[in-house]
N, C-alpha and C positions, 0 to 999 in steps of 0.2 A: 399556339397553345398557351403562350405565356399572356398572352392579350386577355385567352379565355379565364387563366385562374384571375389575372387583375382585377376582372369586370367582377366573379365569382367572389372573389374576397372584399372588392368598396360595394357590393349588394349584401352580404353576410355583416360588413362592419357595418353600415346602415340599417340593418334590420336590430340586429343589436343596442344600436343607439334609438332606436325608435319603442325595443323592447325597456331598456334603461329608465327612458323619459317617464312611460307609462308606470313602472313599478312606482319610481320617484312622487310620483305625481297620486299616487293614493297613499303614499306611505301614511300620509298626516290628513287627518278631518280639518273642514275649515275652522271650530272651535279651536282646536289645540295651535293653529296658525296666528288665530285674533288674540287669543289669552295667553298663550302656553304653561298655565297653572289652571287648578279645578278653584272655583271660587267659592270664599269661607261661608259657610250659612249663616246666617246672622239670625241670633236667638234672642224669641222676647219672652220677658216673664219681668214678675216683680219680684225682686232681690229683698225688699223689706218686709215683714209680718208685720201684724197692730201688735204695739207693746214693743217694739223696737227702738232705740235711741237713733236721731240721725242729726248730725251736724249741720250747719248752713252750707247749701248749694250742696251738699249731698245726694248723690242720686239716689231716685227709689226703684225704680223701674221705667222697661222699657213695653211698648205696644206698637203692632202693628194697625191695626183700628183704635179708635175711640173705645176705649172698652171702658176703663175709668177714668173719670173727671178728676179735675183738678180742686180740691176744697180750701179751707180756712188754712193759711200760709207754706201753700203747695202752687209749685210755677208747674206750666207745661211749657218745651220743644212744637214751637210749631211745625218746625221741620222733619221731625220725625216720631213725636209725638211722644217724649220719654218726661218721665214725671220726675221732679226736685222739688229740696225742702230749701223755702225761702229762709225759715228760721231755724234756730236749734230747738230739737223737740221729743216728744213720742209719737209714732206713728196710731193712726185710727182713723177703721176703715169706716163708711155707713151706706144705705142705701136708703135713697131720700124721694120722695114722692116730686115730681116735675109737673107745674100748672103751664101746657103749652097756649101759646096764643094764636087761634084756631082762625085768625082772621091773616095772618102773617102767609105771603104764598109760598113761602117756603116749609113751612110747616104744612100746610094742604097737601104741598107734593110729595111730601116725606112719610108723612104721618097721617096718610089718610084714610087706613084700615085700623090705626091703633085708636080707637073711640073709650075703651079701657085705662085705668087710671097708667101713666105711667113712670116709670121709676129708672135714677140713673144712680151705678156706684161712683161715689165719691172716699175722694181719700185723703185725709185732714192731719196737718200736724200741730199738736196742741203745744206751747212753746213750753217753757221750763218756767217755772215758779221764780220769781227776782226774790231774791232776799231783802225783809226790810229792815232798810237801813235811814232813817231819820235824822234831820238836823234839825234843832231848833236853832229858831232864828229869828233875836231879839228885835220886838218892834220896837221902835223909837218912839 
């Protein structure tokens, strides 16, 4: 009889252990294993309006696409494509007509339903007026 609960309780303790594993083993998605935090979204927009003041290397905004070009003392991130003010300035938007070069094969493969004039926004930072300030200086 004692043989029989022995056998009866290391099959009950291995069932138990086999039920263990299995809870364990979905507690957790494979996401929450690889990360175990929810990851930040990352939000694009442009931060500056026209008629904004911005500093040098001041950011304007960020894009996920090409949405606007970079104009007259505006750098882009090639890496992520976020637009800055190379000089100190006011911000100003435009949207400027594009002459493509229709013999270029990348333009073929791109643009080869748009036969329609086409236009890209850009966005320009106009620098700050210098003060004039003059010396004369005696010719010999």
């Amino acid at each position: 009889m004692a043989s029989f609960l022995k056998i009866k309780t290391d099959l009950f303790s291995k069932c138990l252990r086999d039920i263990n594993y299995s809870q364990l083993r979905m507690a957790k998605s494979p996401a929450q294993t690889q990360r175990g935090y929810k990851k930040k979204q990352r939000i694009f927009s442009l931060n500056k309006i026209p008629g904004d003041r911005v500093d040098e290397r001041m950011m304007i905004g960020t894009q996920k696409h090409l949405n606007y070009f970079p104009g007259l003392n505006c750098g882009i991130n090639p890496r992520d494509k976020s637009l800055y003010a190379i000089t100190a300035g006011t911000i100003y938007y435009s949207i400027e007509r594009v002459q493509l070069n229709t013999n270029n094969p990348l333009v073929q493969q791109y643009f080869v339903n748009k036969i329609h004039p086409y236009y890209n926004k850009y966005i320009h930072v106009i620098p700050d007026k210098l003060e004039n300030e003059f010396r004369l200086v005696d010719i010999v």
